[in-house]
N, C-alpha and C positions, 0 to 999 in steps of 0.2 A: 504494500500500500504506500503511496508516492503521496496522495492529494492531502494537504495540510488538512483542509473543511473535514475529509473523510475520516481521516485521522483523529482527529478533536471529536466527532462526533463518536467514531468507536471506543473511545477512550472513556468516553462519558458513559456509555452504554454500561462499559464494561465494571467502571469502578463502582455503579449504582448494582448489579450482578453481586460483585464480591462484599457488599455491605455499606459502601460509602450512602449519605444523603446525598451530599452536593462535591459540585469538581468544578473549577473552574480555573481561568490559564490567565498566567498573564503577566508579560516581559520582564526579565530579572531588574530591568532600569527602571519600573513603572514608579517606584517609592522613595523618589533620591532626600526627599525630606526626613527619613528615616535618622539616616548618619546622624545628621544636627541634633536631630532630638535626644539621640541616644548618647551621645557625648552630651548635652545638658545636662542630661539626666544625671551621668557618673560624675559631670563637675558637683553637680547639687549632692553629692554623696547618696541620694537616694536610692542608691541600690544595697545600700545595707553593707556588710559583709559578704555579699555575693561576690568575693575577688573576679570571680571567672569572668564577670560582663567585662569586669574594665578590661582583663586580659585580652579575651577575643574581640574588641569593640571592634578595631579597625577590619576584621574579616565578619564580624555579624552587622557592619552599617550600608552592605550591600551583598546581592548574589553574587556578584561579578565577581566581589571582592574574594568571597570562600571557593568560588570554583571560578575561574576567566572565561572557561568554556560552553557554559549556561548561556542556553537560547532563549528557553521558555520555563517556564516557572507553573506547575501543575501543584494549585492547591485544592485538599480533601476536605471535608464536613463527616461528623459523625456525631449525630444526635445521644445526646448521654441525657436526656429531659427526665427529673424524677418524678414516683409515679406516686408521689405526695409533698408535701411542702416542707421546704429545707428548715423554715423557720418554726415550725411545732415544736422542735423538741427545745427550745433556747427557752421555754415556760417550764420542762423540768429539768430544775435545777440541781436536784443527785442524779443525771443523767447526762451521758457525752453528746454533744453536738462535732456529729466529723461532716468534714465538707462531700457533697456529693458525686463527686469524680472518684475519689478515693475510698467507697465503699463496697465495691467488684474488685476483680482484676484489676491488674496494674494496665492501664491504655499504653503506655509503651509500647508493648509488646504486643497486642494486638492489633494496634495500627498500625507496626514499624511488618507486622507479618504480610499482613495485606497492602503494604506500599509496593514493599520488596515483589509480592504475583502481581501487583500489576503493571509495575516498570520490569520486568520480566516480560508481561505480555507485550509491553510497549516496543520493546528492543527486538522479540521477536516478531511482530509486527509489521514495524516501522523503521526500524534499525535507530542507529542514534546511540549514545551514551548517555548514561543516567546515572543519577544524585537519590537517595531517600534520604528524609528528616523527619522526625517526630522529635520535638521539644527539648531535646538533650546537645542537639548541635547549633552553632554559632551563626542560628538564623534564624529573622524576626519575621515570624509566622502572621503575627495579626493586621501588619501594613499590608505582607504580600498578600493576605488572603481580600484585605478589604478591596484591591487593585482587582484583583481574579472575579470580583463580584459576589463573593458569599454573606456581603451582610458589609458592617462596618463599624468601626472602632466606637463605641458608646464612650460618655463621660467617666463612664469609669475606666475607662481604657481596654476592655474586654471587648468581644468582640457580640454584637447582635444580626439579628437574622430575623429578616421577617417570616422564616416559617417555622424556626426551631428557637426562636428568643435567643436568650444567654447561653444556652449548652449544646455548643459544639466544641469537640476534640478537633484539633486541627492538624494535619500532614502536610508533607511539603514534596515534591516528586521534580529536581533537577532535568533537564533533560537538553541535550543539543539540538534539537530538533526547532522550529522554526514554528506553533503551532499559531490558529489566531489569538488574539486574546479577546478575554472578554471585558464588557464595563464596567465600570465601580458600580456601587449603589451608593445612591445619593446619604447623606447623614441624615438619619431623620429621628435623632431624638429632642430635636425641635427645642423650650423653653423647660424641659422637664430637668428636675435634680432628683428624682428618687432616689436616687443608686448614691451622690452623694451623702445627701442627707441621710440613709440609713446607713450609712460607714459607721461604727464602735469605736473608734478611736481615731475617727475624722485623717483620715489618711490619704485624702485628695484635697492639696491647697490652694486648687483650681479647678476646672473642667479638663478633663484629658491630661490631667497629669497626676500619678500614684507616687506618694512619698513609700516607699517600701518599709524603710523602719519601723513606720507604724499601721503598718497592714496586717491583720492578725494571722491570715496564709502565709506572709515571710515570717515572724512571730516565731508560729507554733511549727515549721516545715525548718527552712533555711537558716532562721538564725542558733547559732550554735552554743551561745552564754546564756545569763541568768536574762529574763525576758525583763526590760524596766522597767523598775516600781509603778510608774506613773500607770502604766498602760497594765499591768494586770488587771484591775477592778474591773475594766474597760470589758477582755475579752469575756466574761462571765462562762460560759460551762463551753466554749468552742476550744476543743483540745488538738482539731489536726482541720485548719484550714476554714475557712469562711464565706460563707456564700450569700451574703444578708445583701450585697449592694448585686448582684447576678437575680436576686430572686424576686427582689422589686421592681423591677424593669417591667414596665405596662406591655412592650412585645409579648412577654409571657406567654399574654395571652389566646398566641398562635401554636405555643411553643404546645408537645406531643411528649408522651414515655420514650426512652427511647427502648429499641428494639433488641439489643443485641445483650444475649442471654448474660454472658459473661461479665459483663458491667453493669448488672442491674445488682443494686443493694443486696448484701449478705445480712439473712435476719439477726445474724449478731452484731451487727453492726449499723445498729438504724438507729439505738438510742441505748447503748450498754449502760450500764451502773459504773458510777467512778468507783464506786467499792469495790468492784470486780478489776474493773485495769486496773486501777494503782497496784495492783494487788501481783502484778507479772513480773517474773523474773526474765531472763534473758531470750531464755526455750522458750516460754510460755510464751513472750511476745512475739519471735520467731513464729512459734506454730500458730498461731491467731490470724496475724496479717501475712501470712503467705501469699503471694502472688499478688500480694497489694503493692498500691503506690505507699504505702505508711511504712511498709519496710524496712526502706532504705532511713527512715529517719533516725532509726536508733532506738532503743528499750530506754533509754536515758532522757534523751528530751520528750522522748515522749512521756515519760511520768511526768518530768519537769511541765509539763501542759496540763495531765488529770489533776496534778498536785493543787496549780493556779486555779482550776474548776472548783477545787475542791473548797480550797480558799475562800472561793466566792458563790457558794452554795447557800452559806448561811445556816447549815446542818452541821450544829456539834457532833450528832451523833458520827461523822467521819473525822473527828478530830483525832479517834485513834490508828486510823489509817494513816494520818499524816506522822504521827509520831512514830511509827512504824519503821517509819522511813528516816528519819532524825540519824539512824544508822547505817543508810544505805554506803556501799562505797564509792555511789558518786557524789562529790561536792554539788555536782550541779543539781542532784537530787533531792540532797541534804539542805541546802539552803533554799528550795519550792519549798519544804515540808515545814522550814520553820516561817515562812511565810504564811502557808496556808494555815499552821496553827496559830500564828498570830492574828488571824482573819476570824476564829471559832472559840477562843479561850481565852477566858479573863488575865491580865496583866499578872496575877499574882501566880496563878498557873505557870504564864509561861517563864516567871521570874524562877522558880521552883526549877523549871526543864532545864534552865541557862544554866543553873549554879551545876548542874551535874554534867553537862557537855560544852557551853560555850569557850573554857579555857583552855578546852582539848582538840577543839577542832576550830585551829586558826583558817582556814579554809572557808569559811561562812560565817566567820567573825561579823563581818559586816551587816547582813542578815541578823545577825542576833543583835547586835545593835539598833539598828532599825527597830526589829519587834518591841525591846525593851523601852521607845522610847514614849 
């Protein structure tokens, strides 16, 4: 097959076949305002301790830049739409709120499987050299997908869609080939702030721009220390990730479940008891989130997250779960615990806990500090 049109059109055929929603093409040059942005961004320090961005910037602020050889730029859609409202569980408060991407399988891996057969089918096809990405390599998925036409970068910088709202997974398919492209969609969240306005810890300082620091998905996912005093109270029972400014979005209201079996909510994982996770050791959190994206975060920050929930429950009755942990041998665990018992226990309490461990564990001095003060 020779004809670009024909091309494009089989391609579309085919990725909707293997599971995609939406596909759409369009010139690795289309987003040159990308760059700027993305260096503002790492001048503003807002990417947190995310070193990697500042690392890879000058090859993630263009395709050209990560591959020279990129013709066309093939981006995917996969509807992840939950088949209830992210926001119920944030009313129980001995109860985890995980963000809804990361409650199935890891998408990684099952987008990066079906990238891989369908630039396979493309090459045998069409011939041509090809590129796959899913969200782990040093290219910015949501300008080229807005270029490709799948929707367009909302206020909160996520990406919408008039037929799937807030939740699409997104892929990215390299390829030397010459395809047509298609058109943007115009930006149509018009005078609206919902998605600002319900941010927790106000983490948009403007329209279209995310301060990371205090976004509770970098928070509780990426950042790797003790999470800032200021902003615990803030996240209340969200232990891996946030969906509160994705779930307000008036699109929604087109948005559908999505389909594919594998990423649809694990019933243990739709509203767990913080009693229960604080409760995991290394195995246990291992064998729990297998095949999840929560995985890769570590048994450590992630208590360091149930511990802040826990904190901010307002339920003495887990104040012995946190002391529990008063012993853990991570510092980074040890000082959530004496936090979140400082959140559930009278000063005199925790004056009593201080005298037997604060001298012994320079390590979260500061933490006990704080509590005591």
């Amino acid at each position: 097959m020779t004809d670009p049109a024909a091309i494009k059109s089989e391609l579309i055929a085919r990725a909707r076949a293997i599971g995609f929603d939406v596909c759409g093409v369009t010139p690795p040059d289309a987003a040159p305002e990308t760059k700027a942005r993305l260096e503002q961004f790492i001048a503003d320090g807002a990417h947190g301790d995310m070193t990697w961005m500042a690392e890879t910037a000058a090859r993630r602020g263009s395709p050209l830049a990560l591959w020279p050889d990129v013709r066309s730029v093939v981006m995917l859609g996969l509807n992840y739409g939950p088949d209830e409202s992210p926001l119920a569980v944030l009313a129980q408060r001995d109860r985890a709120a995980i963000s809804v991407y990361a409650k199935g399988d890891d998408y990684h891996d099952l987008i990066k499987k079906r990238l891989k057969e369908l630039a396979r089918w493309l090459v045998a096809t069409a011939g041509g050299d090809v590129k796959v990405f899913v969200d782990t390599a040093a290219v910015m998925e949501k300008p080229l997908a807005a270029k490709a036409g799948l929707g367009w970068q909302g206020k909160h910088t996520n990406m919408v869609s008039r037929d799937f709202g807030s939740w699409l997974f997104l892929g990215a398919i390299f390829t030397t080939l010459e395809l047509p492209a298609d058109r943007p969609v115009a930006d149509s969240c018009g005078r609206c702030r919902a998605c600002l306005d319900a941010c927790p810890t106000a983490a948009f300082p403007a329209p279209y721009r995310l301060d990371a620091r205090r976004c509770i998905s970098y928070l509780t996912i990426e950042h790797k220390g003790p999470i800032p005093r200021a902003l615990r109270p803030m996240m209340g029972n969200r232990i891996y990730g946030c969906d509160d400014c994705l779930a307000v979005c008036p699109w929604n209201k087109f948005a559908q479940a999505g389909h594919e079996a594998k990423l649809a909510a694990r019933d243990a994982l739709r509203a767990p008891a913080l009693a229960e996770l604080v409760r995991l050791d290394d195995a246990q959190f291992r064998l729990l989130f297998a095949k999840t994206s929560i995985k890769r975060t570590g048994r450590d920050r992630f208590i360091r997250n149930v511990l802040n929930a826990i904190g901010n429950s307002g339920d003495a009755g887990l104040a012995i779960e946190a002391e529990r942990l008063l012993d853990d041998p991570s510092p980074l665990v040890r000082g959530a615990a004496v936090w979140a018992l400082s959140r559930l226990l009278p000063k005199e309490k925790m004056t009593e806990l201080a005298a037997a461990r604060r001298e012994a564990d320079a390590d979260v001095n500061d933490e006990w500090m704080q509590a005591l003060r």
